[in-house]
DRENMARVEX-277000 format. One record per atom (N, C-alpha, C, O): x, y, z; residue in three letters; atom name. Coordinates in steps of 0.2 Angstrom, whole numbers, plus 5000, padded with zeros to 4 digits. Example, Ala and Ser with C-alpha at 12.3 -4.5 7.8 and 13.67 -1.06 7.14 Angstrom:
2
@x=5066&y=4972&z=5039&drenvex=ALA&pami=N
@x=5062&y=4978&z=5039&drenvex=ALA&pami=CA
@x=5066&y=4984&z=5039&drenvex=ALA&pami=C
@x=5071&y=4983&z=5042&drenvex=ALA&pami=O
@x=5064&y=4989&z=5035&drenvex=SER&pami=N
@x=5068&y=4995&z=5036&drenvex=SER&pami=CA
@x=5064&y=5000&z=5039&drenvex=SER&pami=C
@x=5067&y=5006&z=5040&drenvex=SER&pami=O
// end
This chain:
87
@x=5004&y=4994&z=5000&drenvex=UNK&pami=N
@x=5000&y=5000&z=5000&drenvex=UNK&pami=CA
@x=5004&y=5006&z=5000&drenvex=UNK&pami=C
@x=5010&y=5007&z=5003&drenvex=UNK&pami=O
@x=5002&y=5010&z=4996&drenvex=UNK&pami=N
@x=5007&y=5016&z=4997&drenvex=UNK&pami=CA
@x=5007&y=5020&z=5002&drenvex=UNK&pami=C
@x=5003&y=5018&z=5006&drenvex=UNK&pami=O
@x=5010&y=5028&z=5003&drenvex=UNK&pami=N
@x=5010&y=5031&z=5008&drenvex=UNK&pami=CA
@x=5005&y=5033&z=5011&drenvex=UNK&pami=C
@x=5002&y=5033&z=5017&drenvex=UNK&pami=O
@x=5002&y=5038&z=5000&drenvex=UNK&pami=N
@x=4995&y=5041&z=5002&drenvex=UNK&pami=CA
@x=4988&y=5039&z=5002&drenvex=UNK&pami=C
@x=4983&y=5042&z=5003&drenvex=UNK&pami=O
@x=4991&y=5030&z=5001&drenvex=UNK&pami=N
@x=4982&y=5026&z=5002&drenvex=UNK&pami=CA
@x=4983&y=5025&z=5008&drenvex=UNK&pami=C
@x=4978&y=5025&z=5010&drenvex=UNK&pami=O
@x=4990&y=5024&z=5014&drenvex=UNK&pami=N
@x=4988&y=5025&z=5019&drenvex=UNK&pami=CA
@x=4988&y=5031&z=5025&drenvex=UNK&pami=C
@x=4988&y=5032&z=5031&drenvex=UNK&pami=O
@x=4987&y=5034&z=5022&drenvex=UNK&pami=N
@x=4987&y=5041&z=5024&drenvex=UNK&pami=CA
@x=4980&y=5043&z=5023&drenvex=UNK&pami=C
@x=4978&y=5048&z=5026&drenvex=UNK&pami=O
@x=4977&y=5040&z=5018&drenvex=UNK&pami=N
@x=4969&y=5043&z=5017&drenvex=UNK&pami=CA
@x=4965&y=5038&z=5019&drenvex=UNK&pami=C
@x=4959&y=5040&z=5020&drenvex=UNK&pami=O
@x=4966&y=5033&z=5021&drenvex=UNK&pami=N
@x=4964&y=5028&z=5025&drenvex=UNK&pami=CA
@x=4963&y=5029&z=5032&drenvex=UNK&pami=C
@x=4958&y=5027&z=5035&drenvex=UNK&pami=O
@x=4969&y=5030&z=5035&drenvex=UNK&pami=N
@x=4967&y=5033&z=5040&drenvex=UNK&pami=CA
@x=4964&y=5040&z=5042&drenvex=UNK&pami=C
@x=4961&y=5042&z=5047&drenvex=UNK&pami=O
@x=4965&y=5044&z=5036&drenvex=UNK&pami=N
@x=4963&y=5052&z=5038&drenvex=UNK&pami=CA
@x=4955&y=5051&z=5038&drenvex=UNK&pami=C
@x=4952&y=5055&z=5041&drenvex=UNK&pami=O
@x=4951&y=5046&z=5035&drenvex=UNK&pami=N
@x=4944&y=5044&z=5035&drenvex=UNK&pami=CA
@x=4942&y=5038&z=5040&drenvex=UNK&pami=C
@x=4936&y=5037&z=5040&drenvex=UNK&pami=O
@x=4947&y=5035&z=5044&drenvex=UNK&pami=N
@x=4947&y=5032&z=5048&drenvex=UNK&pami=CA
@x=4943&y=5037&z=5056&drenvex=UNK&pami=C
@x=4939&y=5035&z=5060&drenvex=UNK&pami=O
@x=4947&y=5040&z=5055&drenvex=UNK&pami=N
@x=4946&y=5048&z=5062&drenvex=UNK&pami=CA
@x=4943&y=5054&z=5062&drenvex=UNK&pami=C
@x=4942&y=5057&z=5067&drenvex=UNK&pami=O
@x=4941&y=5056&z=5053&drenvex=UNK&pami=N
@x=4937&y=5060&z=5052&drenvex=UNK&pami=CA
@x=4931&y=5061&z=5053&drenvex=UNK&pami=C
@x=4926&y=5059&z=5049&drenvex=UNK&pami=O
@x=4930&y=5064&z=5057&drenvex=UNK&pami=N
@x=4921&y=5067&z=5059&drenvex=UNK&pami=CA
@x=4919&y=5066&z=5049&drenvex=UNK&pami=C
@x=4915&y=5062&z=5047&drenvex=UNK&pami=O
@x=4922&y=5070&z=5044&drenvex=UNK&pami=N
@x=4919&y=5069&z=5038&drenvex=UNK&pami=CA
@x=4924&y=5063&z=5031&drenvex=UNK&pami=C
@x=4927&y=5064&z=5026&drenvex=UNK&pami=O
@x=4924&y=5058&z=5035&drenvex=UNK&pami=N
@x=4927&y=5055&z=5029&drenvex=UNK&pami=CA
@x=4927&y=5057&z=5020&drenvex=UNK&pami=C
@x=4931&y=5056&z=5016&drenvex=UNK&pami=O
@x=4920&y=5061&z=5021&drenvex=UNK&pami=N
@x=4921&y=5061&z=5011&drenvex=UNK&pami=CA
@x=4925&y=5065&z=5008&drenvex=UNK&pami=C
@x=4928&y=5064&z=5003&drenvex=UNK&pami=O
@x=4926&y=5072&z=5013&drenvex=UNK&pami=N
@x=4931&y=5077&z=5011&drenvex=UNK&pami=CA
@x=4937&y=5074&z=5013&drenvex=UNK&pami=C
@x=4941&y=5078&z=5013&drenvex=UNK&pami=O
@x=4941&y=5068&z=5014&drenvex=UNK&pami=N
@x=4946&y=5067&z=5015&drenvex=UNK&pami=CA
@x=4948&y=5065&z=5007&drenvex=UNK&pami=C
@x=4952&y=5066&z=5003&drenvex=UNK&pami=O
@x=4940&y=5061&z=5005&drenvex=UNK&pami=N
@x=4940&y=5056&z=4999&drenvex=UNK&pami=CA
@x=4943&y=5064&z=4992&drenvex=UNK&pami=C
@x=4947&y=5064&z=4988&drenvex=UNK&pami=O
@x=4940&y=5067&z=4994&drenvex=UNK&pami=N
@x=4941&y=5076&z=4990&drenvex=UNK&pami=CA
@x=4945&y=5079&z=4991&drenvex=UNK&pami=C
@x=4946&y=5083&z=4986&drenvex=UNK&pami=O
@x=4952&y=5080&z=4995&drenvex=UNK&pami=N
@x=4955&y=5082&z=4996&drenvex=UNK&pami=CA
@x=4962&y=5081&z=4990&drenvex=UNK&pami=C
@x=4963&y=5075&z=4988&drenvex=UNK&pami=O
@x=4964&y=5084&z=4988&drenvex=UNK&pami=N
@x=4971&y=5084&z=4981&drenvex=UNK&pami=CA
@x=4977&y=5082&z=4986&drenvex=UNK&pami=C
@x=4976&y=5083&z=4992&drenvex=UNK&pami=O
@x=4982&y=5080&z=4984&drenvex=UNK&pami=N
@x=4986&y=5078&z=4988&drenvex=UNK&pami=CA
@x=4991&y=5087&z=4993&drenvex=UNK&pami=C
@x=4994&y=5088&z=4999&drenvex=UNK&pami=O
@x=4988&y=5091&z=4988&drenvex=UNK&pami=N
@x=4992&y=5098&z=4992&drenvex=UNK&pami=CA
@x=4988&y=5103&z=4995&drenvex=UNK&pami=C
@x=4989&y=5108&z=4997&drenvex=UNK&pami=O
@x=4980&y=5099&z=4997&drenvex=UNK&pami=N
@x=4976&y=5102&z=5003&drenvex=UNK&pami=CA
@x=4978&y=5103&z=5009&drenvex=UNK&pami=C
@x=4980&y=5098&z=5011&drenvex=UNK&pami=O
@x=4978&y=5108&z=5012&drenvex=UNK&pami=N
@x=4978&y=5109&z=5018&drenvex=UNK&pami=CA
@x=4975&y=5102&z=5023&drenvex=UNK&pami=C
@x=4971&y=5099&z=5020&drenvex=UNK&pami=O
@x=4977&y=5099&z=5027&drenvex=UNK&pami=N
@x=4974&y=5096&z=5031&drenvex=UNK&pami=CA
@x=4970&y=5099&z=5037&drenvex=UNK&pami=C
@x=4966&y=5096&z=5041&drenvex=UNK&pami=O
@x=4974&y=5107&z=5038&drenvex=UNK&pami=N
@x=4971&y=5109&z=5043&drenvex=UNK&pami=CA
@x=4965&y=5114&z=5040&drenvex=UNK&pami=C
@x=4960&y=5114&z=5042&drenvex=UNK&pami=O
@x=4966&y=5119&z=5035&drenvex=UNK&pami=N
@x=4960&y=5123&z=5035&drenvex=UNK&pami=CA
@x=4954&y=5121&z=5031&drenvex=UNK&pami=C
@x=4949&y=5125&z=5030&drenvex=UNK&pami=O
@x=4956&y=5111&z=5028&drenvex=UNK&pami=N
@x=4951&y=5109&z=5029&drenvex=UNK&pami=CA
@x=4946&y=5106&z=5033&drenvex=UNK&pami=C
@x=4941&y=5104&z=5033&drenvex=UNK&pami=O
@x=4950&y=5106&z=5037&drenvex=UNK&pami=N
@x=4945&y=5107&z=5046&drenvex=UNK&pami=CA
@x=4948&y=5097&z=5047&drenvex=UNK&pami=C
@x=4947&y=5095&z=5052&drenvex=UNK&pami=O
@x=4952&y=5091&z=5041&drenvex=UNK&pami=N
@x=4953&y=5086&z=5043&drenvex=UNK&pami=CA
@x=4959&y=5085&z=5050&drenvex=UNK&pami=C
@x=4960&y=5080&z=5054&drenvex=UNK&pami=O
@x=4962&y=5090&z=5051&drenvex=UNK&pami=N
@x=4966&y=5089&z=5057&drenvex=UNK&pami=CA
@x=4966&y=5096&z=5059&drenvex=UNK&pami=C
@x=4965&y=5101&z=5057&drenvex=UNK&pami=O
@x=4968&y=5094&z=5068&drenvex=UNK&pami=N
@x=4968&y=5101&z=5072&drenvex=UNK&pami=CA
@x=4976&y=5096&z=5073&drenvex=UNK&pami=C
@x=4979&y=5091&z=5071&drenvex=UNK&pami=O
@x=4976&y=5102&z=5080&drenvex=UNK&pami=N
@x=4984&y=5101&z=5084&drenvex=UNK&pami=CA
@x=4984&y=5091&z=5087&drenvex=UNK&pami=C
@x=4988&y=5087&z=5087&drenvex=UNK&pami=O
@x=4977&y=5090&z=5091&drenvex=UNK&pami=N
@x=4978&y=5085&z=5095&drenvex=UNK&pami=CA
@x=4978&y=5080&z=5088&drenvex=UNK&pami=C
@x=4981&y=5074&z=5088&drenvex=UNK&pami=O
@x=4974&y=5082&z=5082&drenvex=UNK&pami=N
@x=4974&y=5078&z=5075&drenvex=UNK&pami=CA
@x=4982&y=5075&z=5073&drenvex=UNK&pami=C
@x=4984&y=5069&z=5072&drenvex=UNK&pami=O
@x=4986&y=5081&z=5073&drenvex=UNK&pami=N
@x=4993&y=5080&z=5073&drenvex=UNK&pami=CA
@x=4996&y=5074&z=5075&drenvex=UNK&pami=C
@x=4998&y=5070&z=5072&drenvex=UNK&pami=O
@x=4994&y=5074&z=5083&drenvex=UNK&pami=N
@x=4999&y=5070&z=5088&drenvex=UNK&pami=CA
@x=4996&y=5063&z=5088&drenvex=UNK&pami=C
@x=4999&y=5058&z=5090&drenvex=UNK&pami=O
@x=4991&y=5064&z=5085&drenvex=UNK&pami=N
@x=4989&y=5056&z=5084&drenvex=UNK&pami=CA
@x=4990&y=5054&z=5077&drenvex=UNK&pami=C
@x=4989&y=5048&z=5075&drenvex=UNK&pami=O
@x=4992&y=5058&z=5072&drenvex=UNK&pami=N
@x=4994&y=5056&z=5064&drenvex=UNK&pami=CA
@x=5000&y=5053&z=5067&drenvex=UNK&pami=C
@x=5001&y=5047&z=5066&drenvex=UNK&pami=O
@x=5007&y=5058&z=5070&drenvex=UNK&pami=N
@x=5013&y=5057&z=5069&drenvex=UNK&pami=CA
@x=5013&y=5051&z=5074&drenvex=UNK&pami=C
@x=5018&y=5047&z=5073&drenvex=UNK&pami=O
@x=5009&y=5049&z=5078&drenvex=UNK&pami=N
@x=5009&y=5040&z=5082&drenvex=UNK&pami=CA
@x=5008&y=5037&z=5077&drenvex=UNK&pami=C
@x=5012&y=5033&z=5074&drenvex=UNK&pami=O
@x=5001&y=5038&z=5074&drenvex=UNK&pami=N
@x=5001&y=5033&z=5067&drenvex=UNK&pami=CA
@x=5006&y=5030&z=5061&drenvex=UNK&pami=C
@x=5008&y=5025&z=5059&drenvex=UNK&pami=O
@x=5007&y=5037&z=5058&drenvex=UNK&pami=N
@x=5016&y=5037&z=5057&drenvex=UNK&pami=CA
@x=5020&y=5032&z=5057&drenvex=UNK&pami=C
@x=5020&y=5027&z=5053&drenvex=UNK&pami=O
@x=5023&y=5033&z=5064&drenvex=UNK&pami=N
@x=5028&y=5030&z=5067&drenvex=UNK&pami=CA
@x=5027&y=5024&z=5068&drenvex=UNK&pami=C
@x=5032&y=5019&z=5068&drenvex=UNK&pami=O
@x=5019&y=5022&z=5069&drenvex=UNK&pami=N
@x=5018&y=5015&z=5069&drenvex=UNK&pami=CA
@x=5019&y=5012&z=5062&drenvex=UNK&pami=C
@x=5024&y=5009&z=5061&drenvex=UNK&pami=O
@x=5016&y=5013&z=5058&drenvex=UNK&pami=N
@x=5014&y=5012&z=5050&drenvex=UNK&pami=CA
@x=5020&y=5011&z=5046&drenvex=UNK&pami=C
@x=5021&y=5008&z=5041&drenvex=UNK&pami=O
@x=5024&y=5014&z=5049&drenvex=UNK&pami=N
@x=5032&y=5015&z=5043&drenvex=UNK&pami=CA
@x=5035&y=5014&z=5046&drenvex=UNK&pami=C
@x=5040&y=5013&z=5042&drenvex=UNK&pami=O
@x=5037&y=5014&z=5053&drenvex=UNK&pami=N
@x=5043&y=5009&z=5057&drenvex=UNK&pami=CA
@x=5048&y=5017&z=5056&drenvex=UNK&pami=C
@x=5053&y=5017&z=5053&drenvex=UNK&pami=O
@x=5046&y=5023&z=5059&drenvex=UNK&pami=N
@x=5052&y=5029&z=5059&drenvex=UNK&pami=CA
@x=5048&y=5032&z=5064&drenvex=UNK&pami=C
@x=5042&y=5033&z=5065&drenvex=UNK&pami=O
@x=5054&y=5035&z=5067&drenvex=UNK&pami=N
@x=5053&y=5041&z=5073&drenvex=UNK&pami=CA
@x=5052&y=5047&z=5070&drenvex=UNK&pami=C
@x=5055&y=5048&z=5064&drenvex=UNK&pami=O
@x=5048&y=5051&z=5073&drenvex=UNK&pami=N
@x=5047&y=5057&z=5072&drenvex=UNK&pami=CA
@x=5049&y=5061&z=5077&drenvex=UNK&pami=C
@x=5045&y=5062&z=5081&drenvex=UNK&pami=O
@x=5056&y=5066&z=5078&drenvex=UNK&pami=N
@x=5056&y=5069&z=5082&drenvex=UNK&pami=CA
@x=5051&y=5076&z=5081&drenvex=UNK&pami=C
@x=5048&y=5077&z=5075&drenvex=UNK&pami=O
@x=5049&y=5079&z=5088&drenvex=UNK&pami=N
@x=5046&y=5083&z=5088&drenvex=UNK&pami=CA
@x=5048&y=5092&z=5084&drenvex=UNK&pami=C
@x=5045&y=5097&z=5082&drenvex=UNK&pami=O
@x=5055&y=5091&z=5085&drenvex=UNK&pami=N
@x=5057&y=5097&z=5080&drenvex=UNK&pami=CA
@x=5058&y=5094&z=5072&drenvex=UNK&pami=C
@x=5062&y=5097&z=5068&drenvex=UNK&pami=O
@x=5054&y=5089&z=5070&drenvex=UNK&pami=N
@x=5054&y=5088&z=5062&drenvex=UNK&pami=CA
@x=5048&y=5090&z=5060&drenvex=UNK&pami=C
@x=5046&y=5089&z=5054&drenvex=UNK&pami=O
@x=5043&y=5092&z=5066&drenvex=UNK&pami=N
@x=5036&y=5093&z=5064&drenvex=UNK&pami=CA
@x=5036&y=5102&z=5060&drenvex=UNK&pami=C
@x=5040&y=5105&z=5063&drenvex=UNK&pami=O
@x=5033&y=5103&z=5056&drenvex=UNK&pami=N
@x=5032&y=5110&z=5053&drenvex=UNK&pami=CA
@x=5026&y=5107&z=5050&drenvex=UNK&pami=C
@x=5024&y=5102&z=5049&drenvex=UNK&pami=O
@x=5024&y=5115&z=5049&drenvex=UNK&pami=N
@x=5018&y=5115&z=5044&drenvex=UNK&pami=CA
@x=5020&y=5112&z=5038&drenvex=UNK&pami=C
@x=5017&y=5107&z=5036&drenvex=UNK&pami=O
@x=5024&y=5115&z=5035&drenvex=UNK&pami=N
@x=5026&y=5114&z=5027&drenvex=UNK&pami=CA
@x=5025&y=5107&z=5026&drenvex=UNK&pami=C
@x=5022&y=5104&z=5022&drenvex=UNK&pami=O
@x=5029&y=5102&z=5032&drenvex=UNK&pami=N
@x=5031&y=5094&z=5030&drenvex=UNK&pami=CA
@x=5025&y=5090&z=5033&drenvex=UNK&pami=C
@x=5025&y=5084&z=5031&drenvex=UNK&pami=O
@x=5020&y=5091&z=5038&drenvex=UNK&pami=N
@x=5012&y=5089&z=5039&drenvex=UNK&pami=CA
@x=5006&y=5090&z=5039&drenvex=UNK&pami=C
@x=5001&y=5087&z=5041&drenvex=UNK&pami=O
@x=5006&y=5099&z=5035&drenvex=UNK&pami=N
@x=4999&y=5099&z=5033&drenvex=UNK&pami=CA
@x=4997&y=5096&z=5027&drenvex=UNK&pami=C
@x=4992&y=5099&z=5025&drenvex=UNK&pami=O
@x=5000&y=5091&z=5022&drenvex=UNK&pami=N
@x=4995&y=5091&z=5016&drenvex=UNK&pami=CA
@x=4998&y=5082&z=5016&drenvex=UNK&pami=C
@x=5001&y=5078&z=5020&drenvex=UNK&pami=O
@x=4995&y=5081&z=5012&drenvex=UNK&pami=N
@x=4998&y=5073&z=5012&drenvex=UNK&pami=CA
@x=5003&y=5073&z=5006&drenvex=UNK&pami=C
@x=5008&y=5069&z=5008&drenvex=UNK&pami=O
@x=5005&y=5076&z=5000&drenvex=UNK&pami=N
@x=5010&y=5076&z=4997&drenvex=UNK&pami=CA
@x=5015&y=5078&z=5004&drenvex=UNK&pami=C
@x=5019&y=5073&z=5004&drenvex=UNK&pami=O
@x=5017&y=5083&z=5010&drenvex=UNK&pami=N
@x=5025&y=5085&z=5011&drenvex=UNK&pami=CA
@x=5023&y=5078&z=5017&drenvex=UNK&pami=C
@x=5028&y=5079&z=5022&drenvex=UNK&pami=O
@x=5020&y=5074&z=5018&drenvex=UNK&pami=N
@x=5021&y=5069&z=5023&drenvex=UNK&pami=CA
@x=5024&y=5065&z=5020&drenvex=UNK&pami=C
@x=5030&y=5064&z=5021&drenvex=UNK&pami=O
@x=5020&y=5063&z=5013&drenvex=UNK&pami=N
@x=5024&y=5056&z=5010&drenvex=UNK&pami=CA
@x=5031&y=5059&z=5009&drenvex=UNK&pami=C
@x=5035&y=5055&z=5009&drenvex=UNK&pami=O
@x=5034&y=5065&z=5007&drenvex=UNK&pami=N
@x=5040&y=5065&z=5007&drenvex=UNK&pami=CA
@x=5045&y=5065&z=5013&drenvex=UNK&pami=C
@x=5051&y=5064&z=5012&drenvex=UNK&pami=O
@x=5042&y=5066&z=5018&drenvex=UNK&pami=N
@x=5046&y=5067&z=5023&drenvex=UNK&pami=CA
@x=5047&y=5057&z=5027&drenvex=UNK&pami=C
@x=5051&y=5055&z=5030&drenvex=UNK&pami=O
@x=5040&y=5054&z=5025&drenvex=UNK&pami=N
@x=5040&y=5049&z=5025&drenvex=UNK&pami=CA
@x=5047&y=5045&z=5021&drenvex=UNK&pami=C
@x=5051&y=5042&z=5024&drenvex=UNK&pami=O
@x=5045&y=5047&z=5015&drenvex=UNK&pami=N
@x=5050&y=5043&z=5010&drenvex=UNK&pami=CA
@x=5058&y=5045&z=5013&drenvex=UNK&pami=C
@x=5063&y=5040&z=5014&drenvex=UNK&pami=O
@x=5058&y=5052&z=5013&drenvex=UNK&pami=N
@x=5066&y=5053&z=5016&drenvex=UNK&pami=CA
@x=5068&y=5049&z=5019&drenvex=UNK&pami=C
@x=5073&y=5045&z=5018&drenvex=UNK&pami=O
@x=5063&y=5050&z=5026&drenvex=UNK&pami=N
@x=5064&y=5045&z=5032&drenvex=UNK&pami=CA
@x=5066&y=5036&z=5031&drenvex=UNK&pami=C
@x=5068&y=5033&z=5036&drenvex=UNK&pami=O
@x=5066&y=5034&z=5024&drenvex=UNK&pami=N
@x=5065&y=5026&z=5024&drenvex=UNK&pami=CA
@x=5072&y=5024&z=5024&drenvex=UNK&pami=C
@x=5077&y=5027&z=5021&drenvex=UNK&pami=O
@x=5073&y=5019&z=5029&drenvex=UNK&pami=N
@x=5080&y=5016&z=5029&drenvex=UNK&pami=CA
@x=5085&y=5021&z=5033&drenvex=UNK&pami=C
@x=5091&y=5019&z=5034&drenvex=UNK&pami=O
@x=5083&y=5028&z=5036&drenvex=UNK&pami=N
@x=5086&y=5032&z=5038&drenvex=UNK&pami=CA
@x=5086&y=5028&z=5048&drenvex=UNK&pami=C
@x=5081&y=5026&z=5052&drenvex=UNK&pami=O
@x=5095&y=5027&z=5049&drenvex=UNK&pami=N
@x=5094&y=5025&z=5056&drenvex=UNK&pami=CA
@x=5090&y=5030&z=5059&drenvex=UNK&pami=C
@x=5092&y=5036&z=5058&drenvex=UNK&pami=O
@x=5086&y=5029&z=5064&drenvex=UNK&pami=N
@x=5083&y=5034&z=5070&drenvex=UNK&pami=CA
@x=5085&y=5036&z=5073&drenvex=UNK&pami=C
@x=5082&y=5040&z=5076&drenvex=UNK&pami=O
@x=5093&y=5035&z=5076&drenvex=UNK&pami=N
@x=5095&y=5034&z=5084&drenvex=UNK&pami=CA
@x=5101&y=5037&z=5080&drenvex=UNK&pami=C
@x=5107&y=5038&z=5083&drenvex=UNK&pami=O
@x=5100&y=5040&z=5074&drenvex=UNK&pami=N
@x=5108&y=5045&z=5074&drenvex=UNK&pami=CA
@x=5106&y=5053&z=5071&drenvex=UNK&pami=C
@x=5109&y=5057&z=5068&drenvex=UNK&pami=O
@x=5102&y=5053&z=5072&drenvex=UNK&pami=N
@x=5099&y=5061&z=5074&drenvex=UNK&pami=CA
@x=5100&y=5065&z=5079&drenvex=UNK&pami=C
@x=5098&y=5070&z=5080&drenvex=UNK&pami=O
// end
């Protein structure tokens, strides 16, 4: 499964409106479409970490690289194979 079918899977998994997750382009807003708030965050970046087997520190969080689902799956992709524990 790729990043962004798992990432819309769960974004419709926790969404009060599953449909606009299904509407969303990959470069929507996650937040000013009302799909994630802040505690929204903290339970993607768990799922994340479970889903793909990579830490996420807390200063790698920005807007830029977890509002939209294109700059997750990038920062996912980067993260692939990347030791954790040499950050």
């Amino acid at each position: 499964m790729s990043i962004e079918t798992s990432l819309r899977t769960y974004l419709c998994e926790i969404s009060l409106f599953p449909e606009l997750v299904d509407q969303l382009t990959i470069q929507d807003s996650l937040f000013t479409s009302g799909i994630l708030d802040s505690l929204g965050l903290i339970r993607l970046i768990s799922f994340l970490e479970g889903e793909f087997s990579v830490t996420i520190p807390l200063e790698a969080v920005s807007a830029e690289q977890f509002s939209t689902i294109a700059g997750i799956a990038r920062y996912i992709e980067a993260r692939d194979g990347k030791d954790d524990n040499s950050e």
